[in-house]
Every structure is written in structure tokens, then in C-alpha cells.
ROVOFI-996048 format. One record per residue: x, y, z of N, C-alpha, C in turn; residue in three letters. Coordinates in steps of 0.001 Angstrom, whole numbers, padded with zeros to 6 digits, always signed. Layout:
BEGIN
XYZXYZXYZAla...
***
This chain:
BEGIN
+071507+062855+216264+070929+061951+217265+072040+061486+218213Unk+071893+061236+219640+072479+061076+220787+072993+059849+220504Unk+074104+059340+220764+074724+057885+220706+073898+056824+221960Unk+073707+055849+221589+072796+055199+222855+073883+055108+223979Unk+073794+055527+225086+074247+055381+226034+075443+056898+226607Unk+075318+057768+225279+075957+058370+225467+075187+060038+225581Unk+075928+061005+226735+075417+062059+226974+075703+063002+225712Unk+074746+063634+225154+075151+064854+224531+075384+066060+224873Unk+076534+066178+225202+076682+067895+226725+076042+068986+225537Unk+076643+068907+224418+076782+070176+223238+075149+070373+223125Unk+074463+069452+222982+072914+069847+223095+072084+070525+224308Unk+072972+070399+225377+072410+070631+226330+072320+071984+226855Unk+071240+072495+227541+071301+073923+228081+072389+074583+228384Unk+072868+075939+227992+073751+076703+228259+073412+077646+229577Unk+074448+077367+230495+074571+078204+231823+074643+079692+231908Unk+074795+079819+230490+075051+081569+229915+073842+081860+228718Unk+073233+083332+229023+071852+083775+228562+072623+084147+227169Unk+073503+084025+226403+074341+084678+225552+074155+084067+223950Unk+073764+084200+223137+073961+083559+221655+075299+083818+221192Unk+075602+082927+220465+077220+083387+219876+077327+083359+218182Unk+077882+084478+217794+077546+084335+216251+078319+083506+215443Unk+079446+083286+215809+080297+082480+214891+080946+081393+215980Unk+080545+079962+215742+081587+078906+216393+081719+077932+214772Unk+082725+077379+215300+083428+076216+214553+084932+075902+214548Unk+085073+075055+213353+086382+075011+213334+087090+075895+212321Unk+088268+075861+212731+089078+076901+211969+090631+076593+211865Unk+091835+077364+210840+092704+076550+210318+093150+075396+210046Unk+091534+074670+209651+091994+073144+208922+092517+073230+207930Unk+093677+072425+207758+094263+071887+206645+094258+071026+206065Unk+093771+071346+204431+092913+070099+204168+093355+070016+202782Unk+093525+069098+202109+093703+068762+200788+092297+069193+200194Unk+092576+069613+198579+091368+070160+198017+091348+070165+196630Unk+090400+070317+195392+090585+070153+194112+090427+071616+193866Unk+090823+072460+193536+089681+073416+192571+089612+073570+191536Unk+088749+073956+190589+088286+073696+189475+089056+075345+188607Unk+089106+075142+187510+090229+076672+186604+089744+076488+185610Unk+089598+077715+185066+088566+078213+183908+088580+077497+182513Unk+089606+076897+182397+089887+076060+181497+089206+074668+181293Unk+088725+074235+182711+087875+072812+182541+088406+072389+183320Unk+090018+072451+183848+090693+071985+184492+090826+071718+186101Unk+091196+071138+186719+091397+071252+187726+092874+071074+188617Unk+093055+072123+189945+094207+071751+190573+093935+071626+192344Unk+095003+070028+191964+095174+069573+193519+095838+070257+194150Unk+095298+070769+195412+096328+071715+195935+095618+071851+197969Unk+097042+072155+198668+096180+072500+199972+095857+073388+200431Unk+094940+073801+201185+093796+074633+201426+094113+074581+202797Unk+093494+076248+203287+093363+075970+204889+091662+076914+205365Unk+090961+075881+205535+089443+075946+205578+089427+076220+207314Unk+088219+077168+207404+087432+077625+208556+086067+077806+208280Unk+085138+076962+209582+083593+076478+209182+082963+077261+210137Unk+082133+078096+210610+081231+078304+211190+080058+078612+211344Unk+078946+078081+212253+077831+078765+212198+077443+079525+213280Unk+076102+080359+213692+075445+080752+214846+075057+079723+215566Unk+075382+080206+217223+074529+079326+218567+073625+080033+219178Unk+072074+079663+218892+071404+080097+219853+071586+080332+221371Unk+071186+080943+222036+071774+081414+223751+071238+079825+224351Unk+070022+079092+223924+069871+077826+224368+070796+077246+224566Unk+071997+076426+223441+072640+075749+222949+074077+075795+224268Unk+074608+074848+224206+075715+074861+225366+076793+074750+224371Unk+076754+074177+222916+077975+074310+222046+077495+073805+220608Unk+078141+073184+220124+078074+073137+218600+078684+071787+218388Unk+078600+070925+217208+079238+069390+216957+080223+069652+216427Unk+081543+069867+216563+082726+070106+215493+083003+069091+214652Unk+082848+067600+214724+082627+067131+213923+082026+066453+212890Unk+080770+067873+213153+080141+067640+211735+080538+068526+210456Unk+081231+069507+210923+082038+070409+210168+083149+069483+209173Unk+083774+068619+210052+084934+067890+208961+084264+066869+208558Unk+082819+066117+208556+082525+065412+207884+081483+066201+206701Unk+081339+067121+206442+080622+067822+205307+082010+068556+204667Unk+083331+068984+205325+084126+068947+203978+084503+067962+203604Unk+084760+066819+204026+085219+065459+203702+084641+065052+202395Unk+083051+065636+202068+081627+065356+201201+082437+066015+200020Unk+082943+067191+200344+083218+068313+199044+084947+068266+198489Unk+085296+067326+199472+086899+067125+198980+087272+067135+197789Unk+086621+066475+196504+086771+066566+195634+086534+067614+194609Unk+086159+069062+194957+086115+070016+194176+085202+071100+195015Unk+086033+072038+195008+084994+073271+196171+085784+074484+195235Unk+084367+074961+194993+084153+076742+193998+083411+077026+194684Unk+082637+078275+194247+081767+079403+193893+080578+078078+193600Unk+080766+077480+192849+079481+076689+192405+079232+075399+193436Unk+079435+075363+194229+078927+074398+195560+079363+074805+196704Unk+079718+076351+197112+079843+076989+198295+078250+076928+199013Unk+077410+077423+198237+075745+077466+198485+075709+076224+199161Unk+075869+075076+198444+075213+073819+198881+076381+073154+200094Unk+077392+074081+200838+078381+073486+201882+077061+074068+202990Unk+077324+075617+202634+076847+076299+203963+075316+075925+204253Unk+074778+075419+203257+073408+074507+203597+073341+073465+204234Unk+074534+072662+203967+074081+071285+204636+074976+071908+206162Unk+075705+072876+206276+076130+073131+207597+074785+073924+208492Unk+074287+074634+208183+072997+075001+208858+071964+074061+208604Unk+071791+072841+208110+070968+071741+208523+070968+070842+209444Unk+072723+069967+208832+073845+069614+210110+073402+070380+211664Unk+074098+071090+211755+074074+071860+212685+073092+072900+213512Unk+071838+072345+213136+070479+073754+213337+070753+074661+213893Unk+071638+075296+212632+071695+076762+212940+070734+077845+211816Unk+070569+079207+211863+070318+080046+211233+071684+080656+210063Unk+071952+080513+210630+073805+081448+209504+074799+080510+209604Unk+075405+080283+208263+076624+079748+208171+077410+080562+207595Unk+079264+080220+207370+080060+080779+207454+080859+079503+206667Unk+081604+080287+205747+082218+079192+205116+084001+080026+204392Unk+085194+079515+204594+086586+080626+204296+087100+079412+203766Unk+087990+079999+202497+089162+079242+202258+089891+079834+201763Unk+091542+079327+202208+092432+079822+201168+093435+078811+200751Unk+093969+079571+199856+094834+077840+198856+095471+078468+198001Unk+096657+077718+197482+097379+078905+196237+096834+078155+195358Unk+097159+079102+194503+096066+078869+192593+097789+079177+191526Unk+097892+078147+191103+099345+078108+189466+098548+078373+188625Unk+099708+079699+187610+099311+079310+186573+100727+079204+185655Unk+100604+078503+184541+101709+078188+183749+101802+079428+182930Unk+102982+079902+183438+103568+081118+182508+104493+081267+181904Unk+104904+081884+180732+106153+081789+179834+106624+083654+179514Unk+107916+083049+180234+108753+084022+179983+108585+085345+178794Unk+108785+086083+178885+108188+087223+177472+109060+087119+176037Unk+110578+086923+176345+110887+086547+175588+111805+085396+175137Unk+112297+084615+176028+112460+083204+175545+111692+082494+175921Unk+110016+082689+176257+109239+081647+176341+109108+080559+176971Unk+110428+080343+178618+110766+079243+179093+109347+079630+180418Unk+109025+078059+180466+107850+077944+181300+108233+078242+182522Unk+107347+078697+183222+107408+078145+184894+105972+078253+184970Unk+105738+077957+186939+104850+078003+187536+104543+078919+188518Unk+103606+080066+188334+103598+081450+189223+102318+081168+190292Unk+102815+081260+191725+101695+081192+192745+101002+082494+192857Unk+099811+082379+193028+098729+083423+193704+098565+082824+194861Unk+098096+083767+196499+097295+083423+197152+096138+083537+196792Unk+094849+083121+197275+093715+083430+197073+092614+082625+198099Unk+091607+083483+198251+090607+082782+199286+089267+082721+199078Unk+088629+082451+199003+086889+082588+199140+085948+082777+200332Unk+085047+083364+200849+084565+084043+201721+082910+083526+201297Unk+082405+082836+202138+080379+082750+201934+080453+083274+203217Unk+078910+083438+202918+077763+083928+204097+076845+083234+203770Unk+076168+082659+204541+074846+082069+203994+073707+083250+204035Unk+073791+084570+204596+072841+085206+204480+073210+086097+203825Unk+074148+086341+202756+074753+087268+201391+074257+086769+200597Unk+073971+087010+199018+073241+086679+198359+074496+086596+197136Unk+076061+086832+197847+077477+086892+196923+078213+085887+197599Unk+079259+085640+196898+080446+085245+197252+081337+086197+197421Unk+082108+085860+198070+083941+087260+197847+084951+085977+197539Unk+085580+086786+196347+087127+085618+195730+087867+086898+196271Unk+089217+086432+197204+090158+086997+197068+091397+086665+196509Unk+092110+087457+195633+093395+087257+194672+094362+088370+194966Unk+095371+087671+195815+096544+088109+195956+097538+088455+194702Unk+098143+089228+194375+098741+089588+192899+099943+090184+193136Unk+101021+089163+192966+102594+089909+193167+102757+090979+191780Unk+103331+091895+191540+103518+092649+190958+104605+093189+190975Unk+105208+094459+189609+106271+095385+189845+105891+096649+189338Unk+106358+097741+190134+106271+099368+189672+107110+099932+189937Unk+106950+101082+189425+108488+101799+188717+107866+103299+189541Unk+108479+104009+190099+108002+104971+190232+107928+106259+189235Unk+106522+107106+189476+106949+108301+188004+107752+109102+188293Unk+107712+109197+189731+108597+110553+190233+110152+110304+190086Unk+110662+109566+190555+112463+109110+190376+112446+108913+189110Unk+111050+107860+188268+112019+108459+186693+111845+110026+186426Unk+111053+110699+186762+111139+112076+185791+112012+113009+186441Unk+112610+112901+187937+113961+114053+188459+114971+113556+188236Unk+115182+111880+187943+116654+111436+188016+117201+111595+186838Unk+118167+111512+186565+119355+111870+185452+119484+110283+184721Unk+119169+109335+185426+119148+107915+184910+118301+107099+186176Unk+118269+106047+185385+117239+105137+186538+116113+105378+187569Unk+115710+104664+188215+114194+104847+188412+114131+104098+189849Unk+113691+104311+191166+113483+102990+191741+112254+102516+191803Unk+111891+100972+192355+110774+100246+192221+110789+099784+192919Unk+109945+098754+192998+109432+097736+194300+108629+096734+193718Unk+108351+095866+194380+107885+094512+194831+106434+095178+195136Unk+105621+095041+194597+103847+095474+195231+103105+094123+195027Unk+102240+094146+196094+101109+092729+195995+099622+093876+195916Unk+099152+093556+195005+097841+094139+194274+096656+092803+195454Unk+096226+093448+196171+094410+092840+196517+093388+092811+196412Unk+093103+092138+195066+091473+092189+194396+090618+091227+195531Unk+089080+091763+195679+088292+091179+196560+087363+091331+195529Unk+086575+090570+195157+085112+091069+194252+083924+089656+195154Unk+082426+091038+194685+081539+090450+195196+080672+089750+194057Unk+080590+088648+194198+079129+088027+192754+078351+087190+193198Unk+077730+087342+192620+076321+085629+192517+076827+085202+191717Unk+077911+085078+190375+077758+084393+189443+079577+083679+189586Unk+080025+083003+188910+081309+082937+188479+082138+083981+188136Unk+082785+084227+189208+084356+084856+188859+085805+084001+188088Unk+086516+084443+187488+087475+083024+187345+088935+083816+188003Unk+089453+083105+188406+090669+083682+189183+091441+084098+188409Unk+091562+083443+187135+092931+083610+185864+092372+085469+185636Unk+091189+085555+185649+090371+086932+184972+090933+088038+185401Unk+091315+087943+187319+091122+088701+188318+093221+088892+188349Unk+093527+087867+187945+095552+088164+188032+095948+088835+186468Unk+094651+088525+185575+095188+089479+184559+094962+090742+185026Unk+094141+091012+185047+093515+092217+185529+094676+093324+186372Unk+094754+091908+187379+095508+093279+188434+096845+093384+187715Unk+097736+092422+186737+098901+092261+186161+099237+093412+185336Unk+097930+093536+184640+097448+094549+183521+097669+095928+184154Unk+097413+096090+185047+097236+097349+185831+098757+097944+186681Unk+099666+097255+186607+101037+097365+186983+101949+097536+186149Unk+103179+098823+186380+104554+098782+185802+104573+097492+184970Unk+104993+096189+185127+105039+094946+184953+104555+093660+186038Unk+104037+092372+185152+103730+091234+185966+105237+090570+185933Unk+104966+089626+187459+106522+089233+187559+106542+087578+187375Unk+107264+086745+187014+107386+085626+186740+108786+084896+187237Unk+108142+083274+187635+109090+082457+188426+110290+082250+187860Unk+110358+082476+186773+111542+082245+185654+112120+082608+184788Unk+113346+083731+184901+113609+084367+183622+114924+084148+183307Unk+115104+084097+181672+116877+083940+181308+116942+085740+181406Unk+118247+085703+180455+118468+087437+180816+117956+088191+179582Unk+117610+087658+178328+116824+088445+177538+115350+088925+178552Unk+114984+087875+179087+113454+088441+179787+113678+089270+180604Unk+115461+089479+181484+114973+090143+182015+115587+091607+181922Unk+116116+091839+181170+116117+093144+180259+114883+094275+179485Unk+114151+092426+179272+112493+093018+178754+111887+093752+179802Unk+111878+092839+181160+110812+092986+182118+111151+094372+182881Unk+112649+094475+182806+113463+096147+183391+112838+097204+182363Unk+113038+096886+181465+112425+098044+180124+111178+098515+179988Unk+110381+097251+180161+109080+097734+180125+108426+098062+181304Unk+109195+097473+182488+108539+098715+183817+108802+099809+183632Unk+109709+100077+183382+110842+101503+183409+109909+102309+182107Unk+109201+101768+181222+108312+102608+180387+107079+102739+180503Unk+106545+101852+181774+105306+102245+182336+104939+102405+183890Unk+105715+103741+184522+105329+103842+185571+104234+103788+186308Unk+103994+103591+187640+102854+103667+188617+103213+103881+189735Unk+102510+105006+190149+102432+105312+191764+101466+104326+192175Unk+101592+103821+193734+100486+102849+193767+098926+103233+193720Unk+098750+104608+193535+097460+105352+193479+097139+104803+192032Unk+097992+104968+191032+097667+104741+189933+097472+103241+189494Unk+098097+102285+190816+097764+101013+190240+096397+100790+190860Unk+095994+101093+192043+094321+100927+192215+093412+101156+191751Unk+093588+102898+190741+092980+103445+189783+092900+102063+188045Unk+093925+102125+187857+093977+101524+187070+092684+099901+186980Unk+093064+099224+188212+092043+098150+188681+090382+098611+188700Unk+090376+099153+189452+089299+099771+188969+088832+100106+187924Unk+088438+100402+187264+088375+101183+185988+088114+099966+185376Unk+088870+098734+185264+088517+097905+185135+087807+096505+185610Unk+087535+096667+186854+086871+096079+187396+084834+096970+187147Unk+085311+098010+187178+083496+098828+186735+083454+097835+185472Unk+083783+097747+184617+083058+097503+183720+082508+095394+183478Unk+082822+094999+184200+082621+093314+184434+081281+093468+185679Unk+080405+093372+184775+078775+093782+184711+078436+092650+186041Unk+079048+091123+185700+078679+090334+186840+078848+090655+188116Unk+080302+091998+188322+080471+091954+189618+079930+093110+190599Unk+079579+092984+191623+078065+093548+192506+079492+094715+192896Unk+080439+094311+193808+080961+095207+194570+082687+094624+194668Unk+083731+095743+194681+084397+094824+194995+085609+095824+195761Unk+086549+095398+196572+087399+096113+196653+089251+095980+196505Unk+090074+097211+196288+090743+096726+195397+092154+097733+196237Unk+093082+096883+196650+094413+097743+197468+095702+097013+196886Unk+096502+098155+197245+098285+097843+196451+099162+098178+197572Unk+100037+097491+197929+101154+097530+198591+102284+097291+198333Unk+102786+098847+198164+104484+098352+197610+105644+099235+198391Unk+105981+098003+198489+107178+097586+199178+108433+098405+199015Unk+108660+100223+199571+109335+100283+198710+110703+100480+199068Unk+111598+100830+197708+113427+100008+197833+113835+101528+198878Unk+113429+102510+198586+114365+103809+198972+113578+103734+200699Unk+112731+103724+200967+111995+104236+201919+111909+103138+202976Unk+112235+102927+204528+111977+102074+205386+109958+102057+206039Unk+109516+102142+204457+108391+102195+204811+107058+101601+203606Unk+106134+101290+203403+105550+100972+202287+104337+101957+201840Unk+104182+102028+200735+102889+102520+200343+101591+101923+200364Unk+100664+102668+200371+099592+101702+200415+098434+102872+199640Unk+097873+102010+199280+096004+102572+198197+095286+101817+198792Unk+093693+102553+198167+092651+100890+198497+091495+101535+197854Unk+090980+101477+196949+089497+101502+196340+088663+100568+197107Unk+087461+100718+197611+086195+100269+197692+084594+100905+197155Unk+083934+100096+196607+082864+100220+195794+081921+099065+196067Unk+080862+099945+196517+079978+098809+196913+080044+097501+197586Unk+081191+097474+198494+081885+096263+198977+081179+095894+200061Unk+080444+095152+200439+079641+094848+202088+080709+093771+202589Unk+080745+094586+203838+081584+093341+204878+081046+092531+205409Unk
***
């Protein structure tokens, strides 16, 4: 409703015959809770982008009704009240389609392999609605290490490797948990890498890449394979990039399966 005395331009007829599919706001930075499979939750910041459709009527959109419906959800935004954002934004806003992004890093407390000393390992990760998908998309960024097969099996000693970030995307209606999706891709690599090691770990962590190579073909394969079988998830897609030491250049894979953009 119009403020008394005040014009509403954004309601008003548009000079252009044109509908526009996506307006709002975008790279807000916003403090946020999210919720971890454990029961738990972590405070952490987020950088949120809101949009919906403008009919060709429409001359613009309210932007701030966008930061007063995340303001509503500040205290905890999943998979399980994404539905009920992009609703009250196409009510808010009488639109047909909403649009709802976030991303935020996700800790988890990890211990060294073999002296067990804690740290704290970041993931990126983001979430993706549609109000007219009937899924969500979680994305999980996954630092990683691989060993190549080829330099170990011609060289006379040693092996080189790289730095790879594994990109799981999966599609669901139901709960994904993020912890699920960094084992997964961890599982599927030479070795997972951690914020903190004395030098027993990291003798371990050299050894046991060095005894389980991967081309990055084989780390997408690998993801896969295990991602088919987690029945909840509709579609998902799954790429590796590594970084590598010999070559002024990187590798790259990418599985997709049933993935709608």
C-alpha cells in the first residue's frame, strides 16, 4: 500500500512493452544461522541475492521488501524454509516466479589422521531455489588432493599432484546435509586436506595420496558412482579442477545427470 501522500513510481505503468524475468537485490551481505546435521547450528556470513519476475505492466519492483523478508529468516535459512522465503517474496511482491541464492562457508571440526590435533576446515557452499522447480540445488565446494597415475607409474620415484576443488551440485525435494556431500567428494580423492597438521600427519597424508592415485576423470567418476546411489537425489552435477604443479595449465572433468538449469 502507497504511503499517504506519497507517489508510488515502482507501481506505476512502464514506458517499455517488455516483462523482465529476474529483478531484485543481489550481493547482500548478511549475517545468517544455518542449521548442520547434527542439530546444530552455525553463525556465519552469507552473501544473498533475491529475485522475482516483472510483468511488462510494472515500471519496477520494491527492493525493500526483499531485505525485510530476509530480516524474517535471519535466524536460520535451509532447504527447509527456502519454500516458505520464495512464497512470501511472490506474495510481497505480486509476482509469478521467485528466485532465491545463497552462499556462506560451512566448518567442520576436523582432526588430524594421526595426532588427532583439531582444526577448523572451510567449504564454500550455496543454495539455489526456483519457485517454479519442484528441487532445491546445494552447492559444495570441496578442496582436495591427487596424485597423478601417470608420473607415479613412469617415474623412478615420486609422483606430482595438485591442489583440486571437487564441485558437487545436487538436485532434491528432500534434505541434503552438506557434511554428506564433503564426505563424499573427500572419499573420492587421492586424499582430503586439513587446516592442521604436525609432521606425523603429514607423512600420512603424502603416503596415502601417493597410494591412491586419480586422474581428475577418475575423481568425477568416482563421485558419481556415488552420488547414483542416494535415492533422494533427482539430478545432480559433479566437476574437478586441479590445479596442476608441472603444467601452466589445469585440468578439468564434469559429470552431469539429470541436472536442470
Amino acid at each position: 500500500m502507497p504511503r499517504k501522500g506519497l507517489i508510488d513510481i515502482q507501481s506505476g505503468p512502464s514506458p517499455h512493452d517488455i516483462p523482465i524475468n529476474q529483478v531484485g537485490v543481489s550481493q547482500v551481505r548478511y549475517p545468517v544461522i544455518v542449521f548442520d546435521k547434527n542439530g546444530g547450528t552455525q553463525h556465519t556470513v552469507s552473501t544473498v541475492s533475491m529475485y522475482v519476475d516483472l510483468p511488462r505492466d510494472f515500471r519496477g519492483t520494491h527492493m525493500s521488501r526483499f531485505i525485510e523478508i530476509l530480516n524474517k529468516y535471519r535466524n536460520g535459512i535451509s532447504t527447509r524454509n527456502l519454500g516458505n522465503i520464495m512464497r512470501e517474496m511472490k506474495e510481497h511482491l505480486s509476482a509469478s516466479r521467485s528466485f532465491f541464492d545463497i552462499e556462506f562457508p560451512f566448518f567442520l571440526h576436523k582432526h588430524a589422521p594421526v595426532s588427532k590435533s583439531e582444526s577448523l576446515m572451510e567449504y564454500i557452499c550455496s543454495i539455489h531455489g526456483d519457485s517454479e522447480m519442484p528441487f532445491f540445488t546445494l552447492c559444495v565446494n570441496v578442496p582436495v588432493l591427487s596424485v597423478c597415475p601417470c608420473s607415479k607409474q613412469i617415474s623412478e620415484y615420486g609422483a606430482h599432484n595438485q591442489r583440486s576443488t571437487i564441485t558437487i551440485r545436487v538436485q532434491s525435494e528432500k534434505i541434503v546435509w552438506i557434511e554428506d556431500i564433503i564426505a563424499l567428494a573427500e572419499s573420492s580423492a587421492s586424499s582430503d586436506l586439513y587446516a592442521l597438521l604436525k609432521r606425523e600427519d603429514e607423512k600420512f597424508v603424502t603416503e596415502r595420496s601417493y597410494e591412491n592415485p586419480c586422474f581428475v576423470e577418475d575423481i568425477v567418476r568416482n563421485c558419481a558412482e556415488k552420488l547414483f546411489k542416494i535415492e533422494s537425489i533427482s539430478g545432480f552435477s559433479v566437476e574437478s579442477t586441479n590445479m596442476e604443479s608441472i603444467h601452466n595449465h589445469a585440468a578439468y572433468a564434469k559429470i552431469l545427470h539429470n541436472f536442470r538449469s
